[in-house]
Gaussian input, Z-matrix of N, CA and C with variables (Angstrom, degrees):
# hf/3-21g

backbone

0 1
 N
 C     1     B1
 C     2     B2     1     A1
 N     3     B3     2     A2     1     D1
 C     4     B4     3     A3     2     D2
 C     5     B5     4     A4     3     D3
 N     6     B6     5     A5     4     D4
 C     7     B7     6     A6     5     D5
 C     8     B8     7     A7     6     D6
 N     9     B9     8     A8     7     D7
 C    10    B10     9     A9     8     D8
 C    11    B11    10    A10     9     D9
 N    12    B12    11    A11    10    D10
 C    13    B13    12    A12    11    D11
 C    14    B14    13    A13    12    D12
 N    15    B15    14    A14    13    D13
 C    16    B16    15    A15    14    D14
 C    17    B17    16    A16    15    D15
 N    18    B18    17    A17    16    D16
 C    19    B19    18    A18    17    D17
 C    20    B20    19    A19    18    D18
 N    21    B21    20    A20    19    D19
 C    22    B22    21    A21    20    D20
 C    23    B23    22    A22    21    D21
 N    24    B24    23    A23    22    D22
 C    25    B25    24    A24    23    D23
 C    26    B26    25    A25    24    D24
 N    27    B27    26    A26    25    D25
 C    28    B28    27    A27    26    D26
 C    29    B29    28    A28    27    D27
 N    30    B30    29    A29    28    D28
 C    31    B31    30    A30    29    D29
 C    32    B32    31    A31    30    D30
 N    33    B33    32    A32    31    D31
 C    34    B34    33    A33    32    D32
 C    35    B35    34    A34    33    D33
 N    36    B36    35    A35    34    D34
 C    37    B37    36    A36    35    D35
 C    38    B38    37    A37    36    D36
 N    39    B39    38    A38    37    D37
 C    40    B40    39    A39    38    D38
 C    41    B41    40    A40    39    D39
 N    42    B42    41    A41    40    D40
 C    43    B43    42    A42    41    D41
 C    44    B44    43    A43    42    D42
 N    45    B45    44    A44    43    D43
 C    46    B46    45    A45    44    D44
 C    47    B47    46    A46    45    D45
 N    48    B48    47    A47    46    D46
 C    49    B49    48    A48    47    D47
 C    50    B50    49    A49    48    D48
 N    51    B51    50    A50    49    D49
 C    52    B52    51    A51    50    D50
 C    53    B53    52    A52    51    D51
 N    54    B54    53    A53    52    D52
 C    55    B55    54    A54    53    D53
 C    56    B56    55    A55    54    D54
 N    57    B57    56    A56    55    D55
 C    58    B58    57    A57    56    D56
 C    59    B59    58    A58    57    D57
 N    60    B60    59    A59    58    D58
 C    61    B61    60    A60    59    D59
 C    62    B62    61    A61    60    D60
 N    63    B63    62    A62    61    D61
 C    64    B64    63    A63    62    D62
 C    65    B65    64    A64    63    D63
 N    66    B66    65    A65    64    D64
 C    67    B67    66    A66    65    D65
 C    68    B68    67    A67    66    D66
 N    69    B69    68    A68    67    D67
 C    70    B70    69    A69    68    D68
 C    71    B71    70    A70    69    D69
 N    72    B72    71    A71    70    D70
 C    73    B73    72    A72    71    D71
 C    74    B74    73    A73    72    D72
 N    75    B75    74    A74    73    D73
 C    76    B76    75    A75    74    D74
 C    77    B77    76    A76    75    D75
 N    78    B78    77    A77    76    D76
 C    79    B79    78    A78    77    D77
 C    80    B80    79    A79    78    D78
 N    81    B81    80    A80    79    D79
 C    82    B82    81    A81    80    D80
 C    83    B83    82    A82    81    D81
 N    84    B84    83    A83    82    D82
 C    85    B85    84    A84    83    D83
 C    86    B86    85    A85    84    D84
 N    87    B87    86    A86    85    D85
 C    88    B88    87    A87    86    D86
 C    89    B89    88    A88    87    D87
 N    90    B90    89    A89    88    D88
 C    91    B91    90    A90    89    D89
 C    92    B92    91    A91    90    D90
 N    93    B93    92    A92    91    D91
 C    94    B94    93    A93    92    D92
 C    95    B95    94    A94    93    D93
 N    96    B96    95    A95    94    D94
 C    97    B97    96    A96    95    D95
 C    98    B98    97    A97    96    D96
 N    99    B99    98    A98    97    D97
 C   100   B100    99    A99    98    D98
 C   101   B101   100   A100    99    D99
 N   102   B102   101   A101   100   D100
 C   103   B103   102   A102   101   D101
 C   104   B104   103   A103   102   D102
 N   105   B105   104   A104   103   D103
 C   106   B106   105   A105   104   D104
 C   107   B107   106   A106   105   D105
 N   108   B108   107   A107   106   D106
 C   109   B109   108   A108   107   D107
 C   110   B110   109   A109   108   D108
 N   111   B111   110   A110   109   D109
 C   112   B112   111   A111   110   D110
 C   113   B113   112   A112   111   D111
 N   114   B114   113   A113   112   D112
 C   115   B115   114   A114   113   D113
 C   116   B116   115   A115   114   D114
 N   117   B117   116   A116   115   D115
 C   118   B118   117   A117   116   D116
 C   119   B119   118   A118   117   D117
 N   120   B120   119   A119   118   D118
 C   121   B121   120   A120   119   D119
 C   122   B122   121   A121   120   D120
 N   123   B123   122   A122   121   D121
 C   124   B124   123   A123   122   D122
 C   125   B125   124   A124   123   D123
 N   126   B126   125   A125   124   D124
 C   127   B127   126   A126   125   D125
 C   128   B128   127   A127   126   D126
 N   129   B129   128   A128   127   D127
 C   130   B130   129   A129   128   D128
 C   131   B131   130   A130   129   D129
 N   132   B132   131   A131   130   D130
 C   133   B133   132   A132   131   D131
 C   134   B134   133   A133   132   D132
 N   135   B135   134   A134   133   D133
 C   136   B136   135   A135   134   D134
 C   137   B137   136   A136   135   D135
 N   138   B138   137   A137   136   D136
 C   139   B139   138   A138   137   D137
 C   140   B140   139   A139   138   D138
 N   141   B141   140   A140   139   D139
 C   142   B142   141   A141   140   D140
 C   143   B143   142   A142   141   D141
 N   144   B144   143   A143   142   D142
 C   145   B145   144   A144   143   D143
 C   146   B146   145   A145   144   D144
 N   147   B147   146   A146   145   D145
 C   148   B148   147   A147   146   D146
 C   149   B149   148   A148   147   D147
 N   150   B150   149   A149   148   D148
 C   151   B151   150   A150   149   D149
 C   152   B152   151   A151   150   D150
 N   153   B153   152   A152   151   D151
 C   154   B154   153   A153   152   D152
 C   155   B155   154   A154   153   D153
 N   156   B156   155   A155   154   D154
 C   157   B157   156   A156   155   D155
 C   158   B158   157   A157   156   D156
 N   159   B159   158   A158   157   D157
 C   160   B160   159   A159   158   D158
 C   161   B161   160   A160   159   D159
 N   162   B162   161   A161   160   D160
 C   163   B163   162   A162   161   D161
 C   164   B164   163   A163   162   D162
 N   165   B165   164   A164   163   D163
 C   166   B166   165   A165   164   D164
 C   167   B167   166   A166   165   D165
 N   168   B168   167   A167   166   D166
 C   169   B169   168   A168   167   D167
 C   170   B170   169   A169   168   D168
 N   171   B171   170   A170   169   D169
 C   172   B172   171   A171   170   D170
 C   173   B173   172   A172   171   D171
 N   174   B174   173   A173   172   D172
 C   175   B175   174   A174   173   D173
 C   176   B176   175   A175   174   D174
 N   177   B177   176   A176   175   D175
 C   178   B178   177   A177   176   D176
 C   179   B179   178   A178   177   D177
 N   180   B180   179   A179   178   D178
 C   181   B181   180   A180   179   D179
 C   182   B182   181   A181   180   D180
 N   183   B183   182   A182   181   D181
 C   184   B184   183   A183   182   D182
 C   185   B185   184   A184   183   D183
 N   186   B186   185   A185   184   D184
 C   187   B187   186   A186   185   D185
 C   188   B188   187   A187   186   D186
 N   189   B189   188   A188   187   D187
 C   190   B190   189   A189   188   D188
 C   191   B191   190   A190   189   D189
 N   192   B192   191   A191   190   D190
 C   193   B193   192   A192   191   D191
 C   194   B194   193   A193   192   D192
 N   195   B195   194   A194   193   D193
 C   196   B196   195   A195   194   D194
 C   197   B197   196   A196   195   D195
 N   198   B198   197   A197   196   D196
 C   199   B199   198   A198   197   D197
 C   200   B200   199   A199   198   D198
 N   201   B201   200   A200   199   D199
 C   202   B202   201   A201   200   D200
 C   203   B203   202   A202   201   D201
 N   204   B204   203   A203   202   D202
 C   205   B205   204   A204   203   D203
 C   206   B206   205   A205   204   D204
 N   207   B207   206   A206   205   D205
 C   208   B208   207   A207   206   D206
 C   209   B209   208   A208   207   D207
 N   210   B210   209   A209   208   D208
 C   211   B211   210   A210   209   D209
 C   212   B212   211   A211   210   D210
 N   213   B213   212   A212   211   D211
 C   214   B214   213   A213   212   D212
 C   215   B215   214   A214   213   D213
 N   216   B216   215   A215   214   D214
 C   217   B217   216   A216   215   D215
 C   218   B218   217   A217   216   D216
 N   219   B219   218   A218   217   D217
 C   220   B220   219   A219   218   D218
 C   221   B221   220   A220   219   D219
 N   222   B222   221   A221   220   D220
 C   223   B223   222   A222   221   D221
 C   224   B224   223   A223   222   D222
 N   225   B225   224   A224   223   D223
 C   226   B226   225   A225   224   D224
 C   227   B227   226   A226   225   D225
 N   228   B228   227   A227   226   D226
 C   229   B229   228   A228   227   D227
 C   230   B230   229   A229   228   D228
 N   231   B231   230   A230   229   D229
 C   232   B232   231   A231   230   D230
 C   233   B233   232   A232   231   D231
 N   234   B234   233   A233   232   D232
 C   235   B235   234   A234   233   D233
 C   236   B236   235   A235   234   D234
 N   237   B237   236   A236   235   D235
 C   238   B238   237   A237   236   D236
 C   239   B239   238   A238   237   D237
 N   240   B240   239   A239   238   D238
 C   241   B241   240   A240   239   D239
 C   242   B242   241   A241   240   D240
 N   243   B243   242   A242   241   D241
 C   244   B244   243   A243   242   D242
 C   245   B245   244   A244   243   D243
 N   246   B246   245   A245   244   D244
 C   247   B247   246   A246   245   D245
 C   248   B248   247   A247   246   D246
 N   249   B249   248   A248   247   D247
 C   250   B250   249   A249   248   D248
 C   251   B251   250   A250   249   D249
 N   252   B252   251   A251   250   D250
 C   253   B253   252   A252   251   D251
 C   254   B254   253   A253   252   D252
 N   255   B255   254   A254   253   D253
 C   256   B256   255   A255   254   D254
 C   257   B257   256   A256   255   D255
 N   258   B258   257   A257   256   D256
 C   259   B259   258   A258   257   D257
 C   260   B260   259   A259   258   D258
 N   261   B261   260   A260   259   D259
 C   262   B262   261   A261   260   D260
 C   263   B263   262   A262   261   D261
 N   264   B264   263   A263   262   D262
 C   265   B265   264   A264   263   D263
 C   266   B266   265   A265   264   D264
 N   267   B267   266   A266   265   D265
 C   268   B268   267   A267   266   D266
 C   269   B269   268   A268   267   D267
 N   270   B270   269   A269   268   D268
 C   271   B271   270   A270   269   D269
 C   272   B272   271   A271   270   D270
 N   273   B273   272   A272   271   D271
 C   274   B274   273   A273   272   D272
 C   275   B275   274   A274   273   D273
 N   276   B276   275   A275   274   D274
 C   277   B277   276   A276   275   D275
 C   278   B278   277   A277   276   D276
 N   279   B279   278   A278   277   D277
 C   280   B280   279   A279   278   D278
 C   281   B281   280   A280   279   D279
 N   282   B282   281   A281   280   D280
 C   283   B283   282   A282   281   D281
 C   284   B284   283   A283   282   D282
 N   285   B285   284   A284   283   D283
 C   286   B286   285   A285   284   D284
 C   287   B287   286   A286   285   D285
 N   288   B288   287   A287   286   D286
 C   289   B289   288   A288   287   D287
 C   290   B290   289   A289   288   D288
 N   291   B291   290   A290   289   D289
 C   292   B292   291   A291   290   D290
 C   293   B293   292   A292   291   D291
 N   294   B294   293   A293   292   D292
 C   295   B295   294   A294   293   D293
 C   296   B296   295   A295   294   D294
 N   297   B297   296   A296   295   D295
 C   298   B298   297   A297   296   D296
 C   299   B299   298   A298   297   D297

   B1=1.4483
   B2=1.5316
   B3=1.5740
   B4=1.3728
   B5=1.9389
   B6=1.5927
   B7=1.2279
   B8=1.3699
   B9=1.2277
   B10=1.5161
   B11=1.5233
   B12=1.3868
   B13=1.4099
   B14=1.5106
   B15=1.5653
   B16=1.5404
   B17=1.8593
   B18=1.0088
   B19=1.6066
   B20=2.1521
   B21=0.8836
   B22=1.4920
   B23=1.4953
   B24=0.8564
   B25=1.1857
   B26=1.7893
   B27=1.1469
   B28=1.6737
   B29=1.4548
   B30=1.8351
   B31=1.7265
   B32=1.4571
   B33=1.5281
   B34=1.1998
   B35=1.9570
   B36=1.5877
   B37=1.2825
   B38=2.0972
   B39=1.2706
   B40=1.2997
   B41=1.3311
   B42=1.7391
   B43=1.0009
   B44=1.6932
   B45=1.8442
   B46=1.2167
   B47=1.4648
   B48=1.2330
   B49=1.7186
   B50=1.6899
   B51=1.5150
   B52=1.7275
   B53=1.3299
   B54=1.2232
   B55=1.9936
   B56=1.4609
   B57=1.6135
   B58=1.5406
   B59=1.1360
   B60=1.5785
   B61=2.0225
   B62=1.9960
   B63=1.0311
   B64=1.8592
   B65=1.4882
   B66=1.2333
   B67=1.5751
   B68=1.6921
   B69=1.0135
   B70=1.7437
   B71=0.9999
   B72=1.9639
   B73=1.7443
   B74=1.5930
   B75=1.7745
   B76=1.9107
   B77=1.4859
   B78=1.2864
   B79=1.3475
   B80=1.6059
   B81=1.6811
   B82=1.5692
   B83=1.5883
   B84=1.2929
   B85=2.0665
   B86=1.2825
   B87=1.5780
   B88=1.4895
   B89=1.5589
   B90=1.6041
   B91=0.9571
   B92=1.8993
   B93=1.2833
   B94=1.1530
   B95=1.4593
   B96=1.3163
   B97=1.9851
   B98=1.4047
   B99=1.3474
   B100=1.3759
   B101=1.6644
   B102=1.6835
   B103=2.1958
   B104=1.6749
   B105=1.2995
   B106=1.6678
   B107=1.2226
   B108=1.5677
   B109=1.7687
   B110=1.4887
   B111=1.1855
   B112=1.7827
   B113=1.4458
   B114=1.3448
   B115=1.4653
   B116=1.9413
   B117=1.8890
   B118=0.6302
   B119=1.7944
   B120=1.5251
   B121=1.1169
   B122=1.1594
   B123=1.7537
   B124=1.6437
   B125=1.6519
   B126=1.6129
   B127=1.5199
   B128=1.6181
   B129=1.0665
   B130=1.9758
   B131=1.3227
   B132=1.2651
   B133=1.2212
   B134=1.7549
   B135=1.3228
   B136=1.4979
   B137=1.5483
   B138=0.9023
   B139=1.7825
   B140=1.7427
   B141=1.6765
   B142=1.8345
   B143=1.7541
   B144=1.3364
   B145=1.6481
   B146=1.4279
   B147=1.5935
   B148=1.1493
   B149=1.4051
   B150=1.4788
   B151=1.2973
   B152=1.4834
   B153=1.2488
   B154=1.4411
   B155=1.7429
   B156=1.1541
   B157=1.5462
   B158=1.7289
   B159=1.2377
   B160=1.1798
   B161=1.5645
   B162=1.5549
   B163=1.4456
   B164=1.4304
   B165=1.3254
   B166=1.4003
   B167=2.5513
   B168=1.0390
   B169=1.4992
   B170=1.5566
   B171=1.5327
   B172=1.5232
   B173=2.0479
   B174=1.2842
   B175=1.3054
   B176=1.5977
   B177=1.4152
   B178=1.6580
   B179=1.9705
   B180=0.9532
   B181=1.7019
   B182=1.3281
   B183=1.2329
   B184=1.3962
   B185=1.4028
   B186=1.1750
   B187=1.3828
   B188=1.5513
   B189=1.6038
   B190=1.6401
   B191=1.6886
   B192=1.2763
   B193=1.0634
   B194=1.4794
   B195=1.4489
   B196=1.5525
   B197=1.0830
   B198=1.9588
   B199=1.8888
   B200=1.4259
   B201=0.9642
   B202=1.5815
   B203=1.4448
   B204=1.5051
   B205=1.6215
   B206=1.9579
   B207=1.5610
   B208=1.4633
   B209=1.4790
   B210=1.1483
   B211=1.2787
   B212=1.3018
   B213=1.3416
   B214=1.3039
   B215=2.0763
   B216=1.2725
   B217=1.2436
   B218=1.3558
   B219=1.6050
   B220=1.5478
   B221=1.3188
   B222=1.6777
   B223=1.3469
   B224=1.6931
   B225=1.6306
   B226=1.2111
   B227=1.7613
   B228=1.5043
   B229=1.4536
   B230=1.4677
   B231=1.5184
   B232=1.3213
   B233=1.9258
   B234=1.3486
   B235=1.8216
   B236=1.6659
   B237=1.5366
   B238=1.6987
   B239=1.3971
   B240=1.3819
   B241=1.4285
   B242=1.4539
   B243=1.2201
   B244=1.3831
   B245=1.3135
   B246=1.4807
   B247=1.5917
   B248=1.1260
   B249=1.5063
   B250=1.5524
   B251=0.9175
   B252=1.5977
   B253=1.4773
   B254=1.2497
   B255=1.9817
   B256=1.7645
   B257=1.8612
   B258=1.5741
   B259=1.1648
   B260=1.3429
   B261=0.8870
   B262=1.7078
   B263=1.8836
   B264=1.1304
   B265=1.8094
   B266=1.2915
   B267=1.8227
   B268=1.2839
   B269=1.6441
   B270=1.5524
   B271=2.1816
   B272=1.2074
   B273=1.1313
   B274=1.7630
   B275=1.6929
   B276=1.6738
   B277=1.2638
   B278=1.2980
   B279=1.9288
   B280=1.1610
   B281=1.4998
   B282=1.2468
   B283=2.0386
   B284=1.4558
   B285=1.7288
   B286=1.5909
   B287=1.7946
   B288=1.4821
   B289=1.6405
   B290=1.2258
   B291=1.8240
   B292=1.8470
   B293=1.6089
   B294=1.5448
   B295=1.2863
   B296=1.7125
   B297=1.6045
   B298=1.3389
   B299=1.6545
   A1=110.74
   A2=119.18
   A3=126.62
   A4=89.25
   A5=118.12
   A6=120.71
   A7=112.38
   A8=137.69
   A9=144.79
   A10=110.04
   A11=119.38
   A12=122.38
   A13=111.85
   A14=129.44
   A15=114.22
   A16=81.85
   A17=138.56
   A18=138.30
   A19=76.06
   A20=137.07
   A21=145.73
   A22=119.69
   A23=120.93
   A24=150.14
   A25=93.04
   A26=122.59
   A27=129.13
   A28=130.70
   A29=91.19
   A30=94.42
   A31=110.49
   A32=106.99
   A33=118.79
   A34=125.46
   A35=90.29
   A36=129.17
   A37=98.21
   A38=98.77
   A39=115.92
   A40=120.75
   A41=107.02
   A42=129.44
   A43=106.40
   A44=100.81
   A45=79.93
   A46=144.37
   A47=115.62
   A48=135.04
   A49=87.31
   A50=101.51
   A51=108.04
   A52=105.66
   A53=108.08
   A54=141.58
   A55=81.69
   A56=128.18
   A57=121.68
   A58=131.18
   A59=88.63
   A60=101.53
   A61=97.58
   A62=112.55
   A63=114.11
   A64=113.75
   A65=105.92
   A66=96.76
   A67=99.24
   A68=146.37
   A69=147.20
   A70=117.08
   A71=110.39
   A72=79.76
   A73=98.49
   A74=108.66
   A75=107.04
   A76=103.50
   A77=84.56
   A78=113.36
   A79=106.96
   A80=106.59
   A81=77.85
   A82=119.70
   A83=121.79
   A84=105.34
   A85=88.92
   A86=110.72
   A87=158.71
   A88=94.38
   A89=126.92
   A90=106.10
   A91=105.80
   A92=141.11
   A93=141.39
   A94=115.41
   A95=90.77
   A96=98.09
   A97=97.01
   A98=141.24
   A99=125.11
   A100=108.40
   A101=95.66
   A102=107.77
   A103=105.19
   A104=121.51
   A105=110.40
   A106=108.60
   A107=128.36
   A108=133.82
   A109=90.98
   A110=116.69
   A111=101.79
   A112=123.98
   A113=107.36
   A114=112.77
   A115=106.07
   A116=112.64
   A117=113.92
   A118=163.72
   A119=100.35
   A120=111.07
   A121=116.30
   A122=105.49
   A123=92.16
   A124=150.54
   A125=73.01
   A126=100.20
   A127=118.48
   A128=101.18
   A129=114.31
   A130=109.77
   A131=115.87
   A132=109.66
   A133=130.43
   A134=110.68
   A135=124.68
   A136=112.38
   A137=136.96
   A138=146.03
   A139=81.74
   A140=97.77
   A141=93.77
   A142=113.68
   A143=108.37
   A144=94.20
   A145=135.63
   A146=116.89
   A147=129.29
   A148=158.75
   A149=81.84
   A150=107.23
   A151=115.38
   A152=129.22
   A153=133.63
   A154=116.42
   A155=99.48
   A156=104.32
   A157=106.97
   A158=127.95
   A159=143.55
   A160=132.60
   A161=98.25
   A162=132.99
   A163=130.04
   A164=106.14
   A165=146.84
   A166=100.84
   A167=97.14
   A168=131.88
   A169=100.07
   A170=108.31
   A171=114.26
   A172=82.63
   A173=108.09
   A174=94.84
   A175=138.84
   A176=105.40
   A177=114.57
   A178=115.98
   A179=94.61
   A180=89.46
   A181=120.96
   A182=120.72
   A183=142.35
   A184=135.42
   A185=127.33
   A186=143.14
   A187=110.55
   A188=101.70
   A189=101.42
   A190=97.47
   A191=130.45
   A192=123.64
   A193=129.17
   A194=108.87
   A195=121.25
   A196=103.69
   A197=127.11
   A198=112.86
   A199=110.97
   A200=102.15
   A201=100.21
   A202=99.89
   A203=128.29
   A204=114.95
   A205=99.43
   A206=126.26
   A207=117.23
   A208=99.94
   A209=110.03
   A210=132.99
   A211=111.85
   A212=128.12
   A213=134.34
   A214=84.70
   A215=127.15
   A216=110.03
   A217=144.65
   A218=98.77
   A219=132.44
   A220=107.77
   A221=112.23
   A222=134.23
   A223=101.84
   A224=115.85
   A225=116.25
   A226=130.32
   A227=109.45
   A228=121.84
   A229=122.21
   A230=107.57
   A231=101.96
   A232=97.37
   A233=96.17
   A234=97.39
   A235=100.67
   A236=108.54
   A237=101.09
   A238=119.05
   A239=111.66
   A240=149.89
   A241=127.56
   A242=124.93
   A243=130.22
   A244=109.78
   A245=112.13
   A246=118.08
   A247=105.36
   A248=109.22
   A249=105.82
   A250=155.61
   A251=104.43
   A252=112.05
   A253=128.21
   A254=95.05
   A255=83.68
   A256=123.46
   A257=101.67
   A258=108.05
   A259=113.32
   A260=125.55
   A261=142.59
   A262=73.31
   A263=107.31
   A264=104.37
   A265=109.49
   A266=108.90
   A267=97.42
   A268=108.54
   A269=109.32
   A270=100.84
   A271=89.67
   A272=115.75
   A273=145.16
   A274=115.92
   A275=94.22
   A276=127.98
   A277=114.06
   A278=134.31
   A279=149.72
   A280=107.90
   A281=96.45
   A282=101.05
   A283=102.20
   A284=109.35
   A285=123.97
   A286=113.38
   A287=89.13
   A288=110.98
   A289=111.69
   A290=113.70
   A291=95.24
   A292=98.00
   A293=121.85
   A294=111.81
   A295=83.46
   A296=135.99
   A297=113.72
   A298=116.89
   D1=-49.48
   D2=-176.13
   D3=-50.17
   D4=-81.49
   D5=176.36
   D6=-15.27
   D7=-92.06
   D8=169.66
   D9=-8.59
   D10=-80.80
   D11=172.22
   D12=-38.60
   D13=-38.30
   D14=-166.48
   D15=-93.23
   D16=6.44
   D17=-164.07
   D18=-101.35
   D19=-45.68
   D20=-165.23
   D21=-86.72
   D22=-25.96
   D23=-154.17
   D24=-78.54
   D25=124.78
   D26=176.65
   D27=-110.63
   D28=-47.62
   D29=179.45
   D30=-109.28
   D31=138.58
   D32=175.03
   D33=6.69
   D34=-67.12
   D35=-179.10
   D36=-46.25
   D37=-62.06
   D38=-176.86
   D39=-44.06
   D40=-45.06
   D41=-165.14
   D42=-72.23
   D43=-62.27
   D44=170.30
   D45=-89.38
   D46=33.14
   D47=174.02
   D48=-77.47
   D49=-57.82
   D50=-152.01
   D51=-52.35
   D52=-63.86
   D53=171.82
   D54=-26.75
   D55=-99.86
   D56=-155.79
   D57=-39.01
   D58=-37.45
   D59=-172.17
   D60=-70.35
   D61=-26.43
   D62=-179.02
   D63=-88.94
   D64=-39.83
   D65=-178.49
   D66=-83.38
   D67=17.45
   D68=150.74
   D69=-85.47
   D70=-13.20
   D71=162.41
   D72=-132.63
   D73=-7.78
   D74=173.19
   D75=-109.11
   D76=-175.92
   D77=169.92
   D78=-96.34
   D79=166.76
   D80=-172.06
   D81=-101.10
   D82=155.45
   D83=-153.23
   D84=-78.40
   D85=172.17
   D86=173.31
   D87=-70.95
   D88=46.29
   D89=-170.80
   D90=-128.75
   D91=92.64
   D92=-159.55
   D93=-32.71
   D94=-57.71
   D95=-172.17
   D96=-86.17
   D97=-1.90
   D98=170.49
   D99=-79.19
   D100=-47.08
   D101=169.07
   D102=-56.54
   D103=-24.93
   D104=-173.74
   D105=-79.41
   D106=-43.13
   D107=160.92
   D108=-47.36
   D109=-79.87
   D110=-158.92
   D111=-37.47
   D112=-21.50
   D113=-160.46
   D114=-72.28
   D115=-12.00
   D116=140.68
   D117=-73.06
   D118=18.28
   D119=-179.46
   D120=-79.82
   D121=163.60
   D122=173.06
   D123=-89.19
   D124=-8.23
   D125=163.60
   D126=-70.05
   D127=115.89
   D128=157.06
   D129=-44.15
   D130=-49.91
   D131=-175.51
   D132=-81.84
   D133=-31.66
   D134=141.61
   D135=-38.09
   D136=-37.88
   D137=-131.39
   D138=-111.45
   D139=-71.02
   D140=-174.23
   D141=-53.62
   D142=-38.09
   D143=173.02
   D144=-77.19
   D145=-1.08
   D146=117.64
   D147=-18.04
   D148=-58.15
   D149=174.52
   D150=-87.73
   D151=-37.97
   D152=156.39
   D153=-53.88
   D154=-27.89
   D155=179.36
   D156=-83.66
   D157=-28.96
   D158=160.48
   D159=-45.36
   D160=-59.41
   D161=145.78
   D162=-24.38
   D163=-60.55
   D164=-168.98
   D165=-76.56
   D166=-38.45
   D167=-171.37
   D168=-76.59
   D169=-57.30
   D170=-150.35
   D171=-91.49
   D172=-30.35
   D173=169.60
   D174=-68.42
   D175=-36.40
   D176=160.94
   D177=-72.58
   D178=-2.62
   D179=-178.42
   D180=105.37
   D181=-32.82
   D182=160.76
   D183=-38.14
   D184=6.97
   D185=148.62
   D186=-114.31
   D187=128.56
   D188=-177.03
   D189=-126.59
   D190=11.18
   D191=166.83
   D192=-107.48
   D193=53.91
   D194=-150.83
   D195=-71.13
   D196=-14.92
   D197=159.78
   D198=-58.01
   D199=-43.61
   D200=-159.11
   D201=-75.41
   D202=-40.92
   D203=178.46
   D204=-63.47
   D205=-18.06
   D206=160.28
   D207=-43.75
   D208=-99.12
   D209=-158.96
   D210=-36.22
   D211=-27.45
   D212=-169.28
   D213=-86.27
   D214=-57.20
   D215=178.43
   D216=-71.21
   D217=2.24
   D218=176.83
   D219=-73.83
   D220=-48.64
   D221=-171.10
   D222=-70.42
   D223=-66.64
   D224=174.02
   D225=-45.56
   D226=-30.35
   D227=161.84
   D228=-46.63
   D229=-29.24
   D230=-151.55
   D231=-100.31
   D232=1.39
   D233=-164.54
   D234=-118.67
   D235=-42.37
   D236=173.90
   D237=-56.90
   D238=147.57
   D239=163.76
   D240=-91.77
   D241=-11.65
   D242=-165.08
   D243=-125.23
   D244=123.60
   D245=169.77
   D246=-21.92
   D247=-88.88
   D248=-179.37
   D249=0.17
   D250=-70.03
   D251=167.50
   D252=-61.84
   D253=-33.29
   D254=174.67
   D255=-93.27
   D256=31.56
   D257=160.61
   D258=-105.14
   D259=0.97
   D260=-173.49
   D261=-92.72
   D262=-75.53
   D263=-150.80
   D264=-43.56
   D265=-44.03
   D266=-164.93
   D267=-74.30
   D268=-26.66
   D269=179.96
   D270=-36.70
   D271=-81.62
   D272=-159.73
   D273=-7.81
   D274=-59.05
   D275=175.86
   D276=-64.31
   D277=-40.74
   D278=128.39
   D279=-5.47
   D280=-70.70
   D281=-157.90
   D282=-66.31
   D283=-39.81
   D284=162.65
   D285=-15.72
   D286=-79.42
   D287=-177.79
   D288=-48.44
   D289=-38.59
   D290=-156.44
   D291=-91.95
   D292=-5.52
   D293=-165.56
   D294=-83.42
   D295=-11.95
   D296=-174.57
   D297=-57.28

């Protein structure tokens, strides 16, 4: 049910109600378009475990919409603040290139 609701979930706001209330009692799923909503949270740190979960995805084969995980890291570039994350973006962007 928690899953479903963050699977529903549209605005920002929504997202991160859904996101907190799920990651308190999961982990977060193997699920592409569930990691692309999260990627809107406001947490950096929400965002990077995302992004490792993403990572993790684009490495088994399991993401086939690699514009849209662009665009989704194009978008996230332009709003993070934290080393971190934008070392998360740029691997990401790495694995991007070599699967061309």
């Amino acid at each position: 049910m928690r899953l479903e609701r963050l699977r529903g979930a549209r605005e920002p706001g929504e997202i991160k109600e859904a996101a907190d209330i799920f990651l308190t009692h999961h982990q977060l799923p193997d699920d592409a378009d569930v990691l692309f909503k999260i990627l809107q949270h406001p947490s950096e740190k929400v965002v990077r475990e995302a992004l490792g979960q993403l990572s993790s995805l684009l490495m088994q084969g399991r993401i086939v919409a690699k514009l849209l995980l662009e665009e989704h890291l194009n978008t996230l570039a332009n709003r993070v603040e934290e080393d971190a994350t934008r070392s998360y973006i740029d691997g990401i962007r790495a694995q991007l290139q070599s699967l061309k």
